[in-house]
N, C-alpha and C positions, 0 to 999 in steps of 0.2 A: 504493500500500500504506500509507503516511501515514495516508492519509485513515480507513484502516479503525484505523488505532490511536489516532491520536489522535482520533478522533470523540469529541465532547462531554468529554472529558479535556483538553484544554487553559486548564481553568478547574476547581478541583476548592471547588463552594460549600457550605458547610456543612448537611449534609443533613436533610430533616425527617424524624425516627426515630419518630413517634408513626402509627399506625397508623390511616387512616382505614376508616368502614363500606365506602365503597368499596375499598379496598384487601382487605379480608379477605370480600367478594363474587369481585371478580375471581378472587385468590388460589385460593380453593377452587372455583372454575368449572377455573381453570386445572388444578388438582391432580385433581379428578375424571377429566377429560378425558383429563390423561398418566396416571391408574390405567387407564382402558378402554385407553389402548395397553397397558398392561405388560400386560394380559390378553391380548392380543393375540398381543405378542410373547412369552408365557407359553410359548405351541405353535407362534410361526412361526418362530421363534428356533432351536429341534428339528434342521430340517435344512443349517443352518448351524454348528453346535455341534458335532453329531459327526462330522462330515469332518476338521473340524479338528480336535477332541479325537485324533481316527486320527493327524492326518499329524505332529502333535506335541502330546502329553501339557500341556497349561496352556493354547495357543492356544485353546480356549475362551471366554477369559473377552472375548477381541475382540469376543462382543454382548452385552459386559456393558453398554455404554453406553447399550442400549438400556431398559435398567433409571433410568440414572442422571438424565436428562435431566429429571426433574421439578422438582428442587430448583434446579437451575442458569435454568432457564427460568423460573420463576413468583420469582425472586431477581431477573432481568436486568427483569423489567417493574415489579413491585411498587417494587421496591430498598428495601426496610427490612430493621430486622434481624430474624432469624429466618423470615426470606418463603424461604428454600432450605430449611429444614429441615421448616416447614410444608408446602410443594408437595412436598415428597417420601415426608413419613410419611404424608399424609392419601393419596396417591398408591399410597403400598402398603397401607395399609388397605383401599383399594375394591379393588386385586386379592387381596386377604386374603380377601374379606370376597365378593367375587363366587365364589371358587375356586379354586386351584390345589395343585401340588404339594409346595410349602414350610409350608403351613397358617400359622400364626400366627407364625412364625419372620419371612414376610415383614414382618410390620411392623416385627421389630426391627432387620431387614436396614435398611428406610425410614428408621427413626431413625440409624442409624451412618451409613448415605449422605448424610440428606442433611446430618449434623455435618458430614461432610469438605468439602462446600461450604460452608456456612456459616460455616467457619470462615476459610476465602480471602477470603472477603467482609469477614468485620469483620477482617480482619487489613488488611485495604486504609483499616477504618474507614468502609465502606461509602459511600463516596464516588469510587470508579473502578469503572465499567463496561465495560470497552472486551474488545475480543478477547481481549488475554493474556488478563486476569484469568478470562475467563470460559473459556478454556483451562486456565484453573489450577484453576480451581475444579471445574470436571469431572474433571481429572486428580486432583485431592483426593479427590473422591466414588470415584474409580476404586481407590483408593489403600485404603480405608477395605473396601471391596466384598471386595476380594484380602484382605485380615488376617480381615477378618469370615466368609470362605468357605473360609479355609485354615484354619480356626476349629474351624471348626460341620462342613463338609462334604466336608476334607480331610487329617483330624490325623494327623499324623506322614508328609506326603509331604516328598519328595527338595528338597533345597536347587533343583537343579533346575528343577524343576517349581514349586516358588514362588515361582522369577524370571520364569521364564516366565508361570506366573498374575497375578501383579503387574502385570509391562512389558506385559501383556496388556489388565488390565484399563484400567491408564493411559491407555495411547493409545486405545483405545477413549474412555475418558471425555472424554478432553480433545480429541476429535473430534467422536462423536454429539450430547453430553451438555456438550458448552462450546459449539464452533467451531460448531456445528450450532443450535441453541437461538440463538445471538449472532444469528443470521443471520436467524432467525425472528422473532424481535422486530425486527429491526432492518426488514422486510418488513411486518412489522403495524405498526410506526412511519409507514412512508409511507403507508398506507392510512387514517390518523386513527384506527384503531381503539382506539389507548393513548394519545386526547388529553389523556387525565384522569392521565395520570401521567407522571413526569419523562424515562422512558423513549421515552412517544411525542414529546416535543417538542424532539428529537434533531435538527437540519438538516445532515445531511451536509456536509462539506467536502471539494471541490474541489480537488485539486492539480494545480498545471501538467502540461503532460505535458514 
């Protein structure tokens, strides 16, 4: 377990923050890609949502992660700043912008999500990648999701029920949308695919057993 936390964190080098063409190609390949899932999960999300809305009132928002994971994801590859908040607006723009049931609300949903990660990230000073963080930073987006939808699409419900949507949305985030995304980069690392970024050139470390 070591190994997964301290991967590439045991040396934190001062990081390069200026944004290359490649970087802002990858980025928005990445961000397009996670909007066609949140299309996706626009309507597959449906019969998951309301069983649980049934068996308790806020449990809902547990596929809220599946919203979340743009900004968390295209942040863990790129690693600049603002690569969460870009992979997550442009994210909900293409499902804005293909369709759905929120209309244009979605993109301002994009914006407040992917602040709450982005903001995990430079609060680290954008220089640790490891599982917490990228745990933390989902549970951030998770955090941002609940305030923003107890907002807009649940005013004036029960103390209750916005613990429940909150503690809902969190763990959701900081599982799908952190622990989930870490995992996936970490899989397109070993494959060469992100040899062009600090992310791909990650070499796992080994601990005894």
């Amino acid at each position: 377990m070591n190994a997964f936390i301290n991967d590439d964190m045991n040396h934190h080098p001062k990081p390069v923050l200026r944004w290359r063409v490649v970087d802002i190609v990858v980025a928005s390949v990445l961000a397009v890609a996670a909007g066609l899932v949140f299309v996706f999960w626009n309507v597959a999300s449906n019969p998951i949502t309301a069983p649980l809305s049934a068996a308790l009132p806020g449990l809902q928002a547990l596929a809220g992660g599946g919203w979340l994971f743009a900004g968390v994801l295209t942040a863990l590859v790129i690693r600049k700043p603002g690569a969460a908040l870009y992979g997550e607006l442009v994210a909900a723009t293409v499902s804005a912008l293909v369709g759905n049931q929120w209309g244009v609300l979605t993109i301002e949903s994009g914006l407040v999500q992917g602040l709450g990660a982005e903001l995990v990230f430079a609060l680290f000073l954008y220089r640790r990648w490891n599982l917490p963080v990228a745990a933390l930073a989902g549970a951030a987006a998770g955090v941002t999701l609940a305030i923003n939808d107890l907002i807009l699409w649940y005013p004036g419900s029960t103390t209750a029920f916005a613990a429940i949507y909150t503690g809902s949305a969190v763990i959701s985030g900081a599982l799908l949308a952190g622990v989930l995304s870490w995992y996936v980069v970490r899989g397109l690392a070993k494959t060469g695919a992100l040899s062009r970024f600090a992310s791909g050139r990650v070499v796992p470390t080994r601990q005894p057993q």
